[in-house]
N, C-alpha and C positions, 0 to 999 in steps of 0.2 A: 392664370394658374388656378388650380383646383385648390379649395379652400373644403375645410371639413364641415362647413355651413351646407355646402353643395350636395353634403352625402345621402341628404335627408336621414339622418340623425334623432333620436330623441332629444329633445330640448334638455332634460337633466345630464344628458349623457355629453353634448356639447359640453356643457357648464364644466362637468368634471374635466371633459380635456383642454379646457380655455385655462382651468387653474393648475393644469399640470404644465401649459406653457406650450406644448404644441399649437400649431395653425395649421401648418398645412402638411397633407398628408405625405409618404411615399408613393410611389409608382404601385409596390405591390397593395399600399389600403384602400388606393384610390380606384384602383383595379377589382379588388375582393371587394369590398363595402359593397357597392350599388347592386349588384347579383344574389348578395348573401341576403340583404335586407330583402330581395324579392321572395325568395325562399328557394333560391336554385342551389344545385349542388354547384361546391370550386371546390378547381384543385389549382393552388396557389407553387407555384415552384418558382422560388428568389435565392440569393444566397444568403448567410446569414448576415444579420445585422441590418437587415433592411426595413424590419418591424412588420413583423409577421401576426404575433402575440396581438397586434392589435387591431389587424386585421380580422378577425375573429375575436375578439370580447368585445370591440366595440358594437355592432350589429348584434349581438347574443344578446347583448345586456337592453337590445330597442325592442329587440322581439318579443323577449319575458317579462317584458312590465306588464303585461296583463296575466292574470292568472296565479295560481296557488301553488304549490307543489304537497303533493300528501305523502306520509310519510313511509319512509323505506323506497318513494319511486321518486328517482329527481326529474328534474325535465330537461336537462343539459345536461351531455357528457363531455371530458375534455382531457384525451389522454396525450401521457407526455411520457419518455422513457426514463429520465431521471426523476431523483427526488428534488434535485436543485431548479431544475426548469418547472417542475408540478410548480413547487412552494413560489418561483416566480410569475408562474400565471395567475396565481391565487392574489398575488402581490397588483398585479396589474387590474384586475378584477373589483378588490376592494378602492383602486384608487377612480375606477371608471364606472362604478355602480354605487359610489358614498353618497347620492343623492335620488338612491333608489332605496324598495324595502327589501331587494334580492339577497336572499341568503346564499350561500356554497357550503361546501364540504371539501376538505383535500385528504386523501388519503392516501400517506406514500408511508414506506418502510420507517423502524426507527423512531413510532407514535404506538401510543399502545391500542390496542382495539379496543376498548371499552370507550375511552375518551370518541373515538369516530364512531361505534356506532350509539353513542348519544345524541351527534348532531344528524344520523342518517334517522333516526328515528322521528326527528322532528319536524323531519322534510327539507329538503332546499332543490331549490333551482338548478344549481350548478353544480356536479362534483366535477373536482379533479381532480384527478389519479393516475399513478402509477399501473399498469397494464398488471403486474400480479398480487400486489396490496387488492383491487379491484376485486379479481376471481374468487381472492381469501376469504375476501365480504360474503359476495355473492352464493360461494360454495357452503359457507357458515349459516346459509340462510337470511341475511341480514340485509339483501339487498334485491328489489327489482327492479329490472331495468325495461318493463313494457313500455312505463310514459315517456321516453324519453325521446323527446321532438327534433332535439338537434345534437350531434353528435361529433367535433371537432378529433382529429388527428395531426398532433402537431409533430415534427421532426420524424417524419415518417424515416428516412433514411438512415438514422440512428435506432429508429427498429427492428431496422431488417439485421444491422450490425450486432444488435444487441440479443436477436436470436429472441423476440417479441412476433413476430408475424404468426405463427399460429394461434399464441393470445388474441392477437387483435381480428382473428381472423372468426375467434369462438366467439368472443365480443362482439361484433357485427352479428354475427347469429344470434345473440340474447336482444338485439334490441329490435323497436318494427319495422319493417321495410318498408314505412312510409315516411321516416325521419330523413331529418335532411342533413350531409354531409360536408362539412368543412374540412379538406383535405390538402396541407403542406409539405411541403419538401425542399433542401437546398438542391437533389439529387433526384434523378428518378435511374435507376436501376430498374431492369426485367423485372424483378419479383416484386418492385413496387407499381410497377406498371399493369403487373397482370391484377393485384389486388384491385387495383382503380377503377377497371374494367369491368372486377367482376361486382362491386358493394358500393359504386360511384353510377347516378343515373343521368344520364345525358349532362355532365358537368359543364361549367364555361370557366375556362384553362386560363388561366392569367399568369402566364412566364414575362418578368420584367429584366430576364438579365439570361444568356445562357447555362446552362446548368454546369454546375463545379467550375463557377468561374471566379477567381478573387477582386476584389476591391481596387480598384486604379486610386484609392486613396493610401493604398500601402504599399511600402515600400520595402521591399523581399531584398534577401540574403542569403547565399550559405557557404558556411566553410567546409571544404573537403578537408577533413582532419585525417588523411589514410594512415597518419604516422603514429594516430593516438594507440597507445598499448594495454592500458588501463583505466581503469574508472577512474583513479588519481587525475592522470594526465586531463580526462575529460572533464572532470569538475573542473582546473584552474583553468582549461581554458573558458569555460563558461565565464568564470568570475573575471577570465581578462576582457571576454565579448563585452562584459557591463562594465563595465572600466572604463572600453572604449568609446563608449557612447557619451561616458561625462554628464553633463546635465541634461542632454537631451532625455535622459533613459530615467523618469520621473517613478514609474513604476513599473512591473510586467511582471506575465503570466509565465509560468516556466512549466512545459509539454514533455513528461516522461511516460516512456508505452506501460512501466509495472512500478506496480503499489510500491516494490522494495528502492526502484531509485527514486520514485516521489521521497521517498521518506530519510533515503542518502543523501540525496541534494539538498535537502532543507536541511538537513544537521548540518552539511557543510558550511552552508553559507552564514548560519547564525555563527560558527566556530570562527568565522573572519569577517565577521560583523556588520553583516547584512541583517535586515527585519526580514526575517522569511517563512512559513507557515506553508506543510504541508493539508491537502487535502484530496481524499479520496473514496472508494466504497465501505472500506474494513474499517473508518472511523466514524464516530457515535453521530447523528443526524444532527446534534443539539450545537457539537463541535463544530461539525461542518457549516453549521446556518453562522457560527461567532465568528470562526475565520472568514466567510465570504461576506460578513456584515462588516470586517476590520478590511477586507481590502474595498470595497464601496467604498468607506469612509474615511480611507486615507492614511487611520492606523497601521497599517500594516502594506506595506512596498511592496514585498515578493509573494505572490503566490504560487507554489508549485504544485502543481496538478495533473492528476492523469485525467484520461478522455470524459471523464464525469462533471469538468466544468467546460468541454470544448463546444457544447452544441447548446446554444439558443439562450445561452445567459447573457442576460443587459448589465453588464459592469461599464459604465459612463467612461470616458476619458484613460482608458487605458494606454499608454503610451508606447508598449514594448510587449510584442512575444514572441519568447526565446523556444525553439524545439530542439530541448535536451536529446533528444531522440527525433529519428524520420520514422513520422507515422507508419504502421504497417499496412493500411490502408489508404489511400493516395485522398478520398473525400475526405479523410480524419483532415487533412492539412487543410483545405478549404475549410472547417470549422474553424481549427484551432486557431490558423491566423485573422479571422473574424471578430474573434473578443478586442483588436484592435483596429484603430480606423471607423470609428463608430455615426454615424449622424452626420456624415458629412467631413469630421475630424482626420487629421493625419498619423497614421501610426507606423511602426515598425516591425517588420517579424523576420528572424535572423534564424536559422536553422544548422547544426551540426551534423556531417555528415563525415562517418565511419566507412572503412572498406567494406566491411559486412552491412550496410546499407544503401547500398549503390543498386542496387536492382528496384527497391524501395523511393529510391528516387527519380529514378528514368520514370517511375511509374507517374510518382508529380506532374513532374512535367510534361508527360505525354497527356497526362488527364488536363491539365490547365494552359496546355498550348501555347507555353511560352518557356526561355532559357532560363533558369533562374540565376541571376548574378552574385558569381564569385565573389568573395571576399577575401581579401590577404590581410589576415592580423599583422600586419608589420609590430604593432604597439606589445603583441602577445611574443611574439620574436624575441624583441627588444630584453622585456623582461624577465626571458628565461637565459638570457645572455650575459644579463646583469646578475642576478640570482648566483651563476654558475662562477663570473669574475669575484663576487665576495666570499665565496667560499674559501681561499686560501687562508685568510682573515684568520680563518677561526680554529685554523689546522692546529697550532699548538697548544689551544686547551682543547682541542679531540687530543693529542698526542697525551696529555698529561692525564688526564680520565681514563685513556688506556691505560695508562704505566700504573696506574694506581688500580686501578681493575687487578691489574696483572701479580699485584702485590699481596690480594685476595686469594684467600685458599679456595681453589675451584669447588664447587659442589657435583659430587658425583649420585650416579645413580646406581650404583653395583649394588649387589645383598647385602654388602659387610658392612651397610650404616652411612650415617650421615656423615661426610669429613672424611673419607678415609683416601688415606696417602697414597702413592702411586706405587707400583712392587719395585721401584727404585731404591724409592725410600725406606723401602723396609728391608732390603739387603744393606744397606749402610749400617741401620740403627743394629742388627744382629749383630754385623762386623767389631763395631764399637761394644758393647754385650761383651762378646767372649776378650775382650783386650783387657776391661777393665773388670771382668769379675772375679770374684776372690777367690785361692784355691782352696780348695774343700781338704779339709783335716785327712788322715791318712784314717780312723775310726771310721769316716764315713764313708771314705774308696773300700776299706776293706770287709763292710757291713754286709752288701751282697753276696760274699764266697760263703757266709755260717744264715744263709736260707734255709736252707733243708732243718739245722738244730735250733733255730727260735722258739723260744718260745711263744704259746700264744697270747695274743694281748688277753692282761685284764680286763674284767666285763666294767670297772669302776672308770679306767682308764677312757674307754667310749663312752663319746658324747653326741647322742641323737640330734642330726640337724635341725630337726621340726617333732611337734608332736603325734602328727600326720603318721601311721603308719605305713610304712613301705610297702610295694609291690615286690615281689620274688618271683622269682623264675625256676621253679622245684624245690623251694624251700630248705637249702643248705645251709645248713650253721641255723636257721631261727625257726620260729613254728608262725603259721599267719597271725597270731593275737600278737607279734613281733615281741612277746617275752622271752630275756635272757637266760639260757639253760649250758651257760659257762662255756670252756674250752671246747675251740673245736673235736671232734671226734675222728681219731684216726681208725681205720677198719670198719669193720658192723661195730665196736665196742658191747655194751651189755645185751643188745637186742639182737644179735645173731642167732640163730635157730637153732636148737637143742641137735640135730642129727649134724651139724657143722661142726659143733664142738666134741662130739663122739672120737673116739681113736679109731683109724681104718680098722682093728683086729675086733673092736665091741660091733661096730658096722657088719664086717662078715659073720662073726655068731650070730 
C-alpha cells in the first residue's frame, strides 16, 4: 500500500501531514502527487470527498520552498468558486506549510480591500481566491499575475454552474503559458472539457471513480411526498424524517435550492426545538465562517444550507443529509450528498420528493445510474393519525372561545367608525325612540304656522360658536368683518336707489 513517504514529499511537508494524522494517501493523492511534483499538467476528476484539496497543496507547498515572491506578483494561484471552500483551502494550506516560511493571501468577498491588498503588497506565495474578488484586485491595479508558476482550479464544475467560466477563462489569459496546471472536477461536462483542451497541455488524467458517481459508503433515500400541499406539510415531514432516524441522526446538513426556504426551515426547527442555523450567500461572511465553525465543532446539530456548502467542504463525521428539496441540477445531488460518508465513514442522505420534482429526479437517477430507494414513513403516518384522533379533546374549549368571541361586539370596517351596530340595530333603537318620547307641548306644535310673523332674533340673544370668523356664501344678514348690523332686512330697506322710490307720474315728467 502507498504510503505518503512514497510521494517524494518535502521532509517539512511530511512532518505537517504525520501531525495531522493522516498516512496514507487516497486513490485520487496518490494518483495527482507523483505527476504534479514533476511539473506536469492534471486533471484530476474524483467525486467529492475523496481529498482532492490535498492533492494539490500538498506538491504546491514542495515546489515553493525555494524562491521569493515579490510583491503584487504571487507565484501560486488557487481558484475556488465559493467563499467557504477559498477560506478552506487557505485552512488546509496553513496546516500543511506551518513548518515552512510560505506566505498566502485569500481573497474572497465579505473582507474589505485594504486589509488584502496589504498582504498582496508584501508578496506571498500563494493566493487564493474567489474568481471575481480576484478581477476586483487585478482591474484596481493591485495585482499581477505574470509570476505565476503554478495555477490550480479547484471544483471546476461548480464553475461552469456558477456562471465563472468566462472568468476563468480571462484568468488563464492574464497568467504565462508556461505555468503549470492543476485542474479538478467531480464532473466533467462539454464546456469543462473543451476549456481543458484549450489552457490544459498534454495533462496526465487521473479519474479514480466514474464521474457523478456517489459513495457506496452512503446510504440513499427518498420520499415521494406527491401528496405534500404546502410548505407546512413539508416542514413536518422533514422533522418527522429526523425523528425517524432516532439516534442514528447525530447531525446533518439540510439542502434547500433558495435562500428564502434556507431561512424557513431554520426558523422552523428552532420553533420545535432543534439547534438549527441557516447559511447562505445574502449573510455576512464573518456569520457564515461562526455557523460553519459551530457545526465542525459540534455546537450546533442542524445545518441548513443552500448550494454554497454542497461542494468541496470537509465537515468530519457528518452523519445525515437531508435534501429539503431535489436539486435542480442532478450533479448538485452528487455534491450534496458528499458532505456525508466522509474518509471512509458511513453516512445517510434521505431526499424529499414533490410532484413538481419528479422530472428533477428521473434526471438523478439517470445521471448516477441507479434506482434510488423508496421510503415509507410509516412512523410520519402514525403521527399525523395520532395528531388528528386528539383533536376531539380539545373541541370544547375551541367551542367556548368561540361562544365568547361571539359575545364580542364585532369590529367593522364601514365609514361610520369604530363599533358601529348593524342597520338592524338601529331600526330597533328608533322604534323604542318614538314609544318612549315625550309629547311636545301644543306652543311648540303650533310655533311653525306664525313663521312668516316672527320676529327676528335679538343680536344679544346669538352666541358665536368660536371666535373664528365665518365663511359666507354672498354675505346675507353679515358683512365678512362678521360684525353685527341688527335685524334682518326685509326688501332693499334704506339702500334702494333713488329712481325705485320715485312715484311712476315724477318718472314720466
Amino acid at each position: 500500500m502507498t504510503k505518503f513517504s512514497d510521494l517524494n514529499l518535502d521532509k517539512k511537508v511530511l512532518k505537517a501531514v504525520e501531525e495531522t494524522g493522516y498516512e496514507t494517501p487516497t486513490p485520487i493523492q496518490a494518483g495527482a502527487i507523483p505527476p504534479a511534483l514533476e511539473g506536469k499538467d492534471v486533471l484530476g476528476i474524483a467525486q467529492t470527498g475523496t481529498g482532492k484539496t490535498a492533492s494539490f497543496t500538498l506538491p504546491m507547498i514542495s515546489m515553493l520552498k525555494r524562491g521569493r515572491a515579490r510583491a503584487r506578483m504571487p507565484r501560486s494561484l488557487v481558484l475556488a468558486p465559493t467563499r467557504e471552500l477559498a477560506a478552506q483551502v487557505a485552512e488546509n494550506f496553513d496546516a500543511y506549510a506551518k513548518h515552512t516560511k510560505l506566505t498566502k493571501a485569500l481573497l474572497i468577498g465579505g473582507v474589505s480591500f485594504k486589509e488584502q491588498d496589504a498582504l498582496i503588497d508584501r508578496g506571498v506565495d500563494v493566493l487564493i481566491a474567489t474568481p471575481g474578488r480576484l478581477l476586483d484586485h487585478f482591474e484596481r491595479g493591485k495585482l499581477i499575475l505574470s509570476d505565476v508558476k503554478i495555477m490550480v482550479v479547484d471544483e471546476a464544475d461548480r464553475m461552469l454552474d456558477m456562471g465563472f467560466i468566462p472568468d476563468i477563462e480571462r484568468i488563464f489569459g492574464l497568467t504565462p503559458f508556461t505555468r503549470q496546471t492543476l485542474f479538478f472536477s467531480a464532473t466533467m461536462a462539454p464546456e469543462i472539457e473543451r476549456i481543458t483542451n484549450t489552457f490544459l497541455s498534454n495533462p496526465v488524467k487521473i479519474e479514480v471513480a466514474r464521474a457523478a458517481t456517489t459513495s457506496e459508503n452512503i446510504t440513499q433515500g427518498v420520499v415521494m411526498a406527491k401528496s405534500t400541499k404546502s410548505a407546512a406539510d413539508k416542514q413536518r415531514l422533514l422533522r418527522d424524517l429526523i425523528e425517524s432516524e432516532g439516534e442514528e441522526c447525530r447531525n446533518g446538513i439540510i439542502f434547500c435550492n433558495r435562500k428564502i426556504d434556507v431561512d424557513a426551515v431554520a426558523k422552523y426547527l428552532k420553533k420545535n426545538g432543534y439547534n438549527a442555523s441557516p447559511i447562505h450567500g445574502d449573510l455576512d461572511q464573518s456569520h457564515r465562517m461562526r455557523t460553519l465553525d459551530g457545526f465542525r465543532d459540534g455546537s450546533l446539530r442542524f445545518l441548513v444550507a443552500s448550494d454554497v456548502a454542497a461542494r468541496g467542504l470537509d465537515i468530519p463525521n457528518v452523519s445525515h443529509v437531508f435534501n429539503y428539496d431535489v436539486p435542480s441540477h442532478a450533479e448538485d445531488y452528487v455534491h450534496r450528498i458528499g458532505r456525508t460518508g466522509r474518509a471512509g465513514k458511513k453516512g445517510t442522505a434521505i431526499m424529499i420528493c414533490v410532484a413538481r420534482d419528479e422530472k428533477n429526479f428521473d434526471d438523478i437517477e439517470r445521471l448516477v445510474e441507479m434506482e434510488i430507494p423508496r421510503i415509507d414513513l410509516k412512523g410520519a403516518a402514525k403521527a399525523e393519525t395520532a395528531k388528528k384522533a386528539e383533536a376531539p379533546k380539545d373541541a370544547p374549549a375551541a367551542a367556548t372561545e368561540e361562544a365568547k368571541s361571539e359575545d364580542k361586539p364585532k369590529r367593522t370596517r364601514s365609514r361610520g367608525g369604530r363599533g358601529r351596530k348593524p342597520a338592524a340595530d338601529k331600526v330597533e333603537t328608533s322604534e323604542v325612540v318614538k314609544e318612549d318620547a315625550p309629547k311636545a307641548d301644543a306652543s311648540t306644535v303650533e310655533a311653525p304656522k306664525d313663521v312668516a310673523h316672527a320676529e327676528a332674533p335679538k343680536p344679544e340673544q346669538e352666541q358665536p360658536k368660536s371666535d373664528k370668523p365665518k365663511r359666507t356664501r354672498g354675505g346675507r344678514g353679515r358683512s365678512r368683518n362678521n360684525q353685527d348690523h341688527g335685524p334682518a332686512i326685509v326688501g332693499m330697506g334704506d339702500d334702494a336707489p333713488d329712481f325705485i322710490m320715485k312715484s311712476f307720474d315724477e318718472r314720466q315728467g
